[in-house]
N, C-alpha and C positions, 0 to 999 in steps of 0.2 A: 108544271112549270112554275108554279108558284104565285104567282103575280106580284104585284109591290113587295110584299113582304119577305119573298126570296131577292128581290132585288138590291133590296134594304141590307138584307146580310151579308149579301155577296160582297156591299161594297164596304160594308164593314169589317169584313175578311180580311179585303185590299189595303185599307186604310191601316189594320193593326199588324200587314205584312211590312210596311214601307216604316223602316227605322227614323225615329227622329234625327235629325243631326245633334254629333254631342259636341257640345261648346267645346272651346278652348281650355285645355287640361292646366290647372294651376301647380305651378311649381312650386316644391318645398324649399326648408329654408337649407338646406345640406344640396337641393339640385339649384338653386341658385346661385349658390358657392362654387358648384360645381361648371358652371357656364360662366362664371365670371373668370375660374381660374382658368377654362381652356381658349380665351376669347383674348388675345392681346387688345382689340379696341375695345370689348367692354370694358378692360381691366384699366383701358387708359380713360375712360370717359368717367368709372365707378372715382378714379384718383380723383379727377378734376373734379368731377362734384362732392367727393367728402372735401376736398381743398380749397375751394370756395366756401363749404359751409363754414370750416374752422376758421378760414382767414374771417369772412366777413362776421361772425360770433367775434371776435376778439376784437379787431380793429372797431366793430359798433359801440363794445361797452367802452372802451376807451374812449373813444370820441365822443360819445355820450358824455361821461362824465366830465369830460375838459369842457363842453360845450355846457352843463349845468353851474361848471364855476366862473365859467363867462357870461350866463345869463341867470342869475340866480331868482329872479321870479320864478313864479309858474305862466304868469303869461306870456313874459319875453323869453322863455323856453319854447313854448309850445308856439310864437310865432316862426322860431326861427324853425323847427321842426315842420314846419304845416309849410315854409318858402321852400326847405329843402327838398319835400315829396312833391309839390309842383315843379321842383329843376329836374328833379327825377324820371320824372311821365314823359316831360316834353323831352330830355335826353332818351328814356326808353325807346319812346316813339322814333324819331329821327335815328338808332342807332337800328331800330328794328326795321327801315326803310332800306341803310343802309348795308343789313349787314347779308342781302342779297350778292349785292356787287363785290361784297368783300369774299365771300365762298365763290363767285363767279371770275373774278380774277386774282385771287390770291388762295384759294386753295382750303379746305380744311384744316390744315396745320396751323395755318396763320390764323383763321379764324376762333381756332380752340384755344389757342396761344395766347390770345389778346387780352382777355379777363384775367388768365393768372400775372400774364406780364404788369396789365395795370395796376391790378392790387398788389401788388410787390413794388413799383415804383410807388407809387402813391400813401401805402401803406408803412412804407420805408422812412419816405419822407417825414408825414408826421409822428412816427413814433422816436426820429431823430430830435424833431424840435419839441419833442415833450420832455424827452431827456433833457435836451440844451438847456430849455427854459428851467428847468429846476437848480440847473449850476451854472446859468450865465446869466445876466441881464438882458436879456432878449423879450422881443412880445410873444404872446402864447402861441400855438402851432394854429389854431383857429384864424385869429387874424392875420398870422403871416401867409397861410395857405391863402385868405380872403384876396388882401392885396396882391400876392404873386398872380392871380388868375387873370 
C-alpha cells in the first residue's frame, strides 16, 4: 500500500491532472481591427476617443500658445497653468458625481454626446476670436473667454 510516499504521489498525479486555467487570450493587432470593424459601439466609442484625442491635441497647443503671449513670464505662465489644473480637479470631480444622474436620466447617447458637443462649442469659440483678434481690434480670445464666464 505504500505508505506516505505512495500518498505523496498519488497526489501528485492529481494535481499534474487538473489544468491550469489559461488566462485571457491577447488579441492581435489585425483581430482587433477585426472587432472594431464588426462592433458598431466599439466603432462609435474607438471615433469618440481618437476625436477627443485630436480635438484636445490641437485646441491645447493653441491655447497654450495664445496663453504664453498673454503671460510671457515663466512664472506668470506657470501660475496661471497650476490655477487652471486646480479648476480642472474640482470640475472633474463634481462632473464625475454628476455624471451618474446624467447616464441615469438622460441616457448614454447624451452622455457620450456631451464632450464632443462641448469641445466643438467651446473649441469653436475660441479659435473664432483668435481669428478676430488678428484682423480686428478686439481683446485676445483668453480674456474674452475670462470675462464672458
Amino acid at each position: 500500500q505504500g505508505g506516505p510516499q505512495a500518498s505523496t504521489a498519488k497526489a501528485d498525479a492529481t494535481a499534474s491532472a487538473v489544468k491550469p486555467k489559461k488566462g485571457k487570450k491577447k488579441m492581435t493587432f489585425a483581430e482587433s481591427w477585426t472587432m472594431i470593424a464588426a462592433s458598431k459601439k466599439v466603432q462609435c466609442l474607438a471615433m469618440l476617443v481618437v476625436g477627443y484625442a485630436v480635438s484636445h491635441r490641437l485646441f491645447e497647443v493653441s491655447w497654450k500658445g495664445q496663453l504664453k503671449s498673454l503671460y510671457p513670464t515663466a512664472q506668470a505662465y506657470q501660475s496661471v497653468l497650476a490655477d487652471v489644473s486646480i479648476a480642472t480637479g474640482m470640475l472633474t470631480i463634481a462632473l464625475m458625481v454628476m455624471g451618474r444622474f446624467v447616464f441615469q436620466y438622460f441616457g448614454w447617447r447624451v452622455a457620450a454626446m456631451t464632450t464632443p458637443t462641448l469641445m466643438l462649442a467651446t473649441g469653436s469659440g475660441f479659435f473664432a476670436f483668435s481669428l478676430a483678434s488678428k484682423y480686428f481690434s478686439i481683446a485676445d480670445p483668453i480674456t474674452v473667454a475670462t470675462f464672458a464666464a
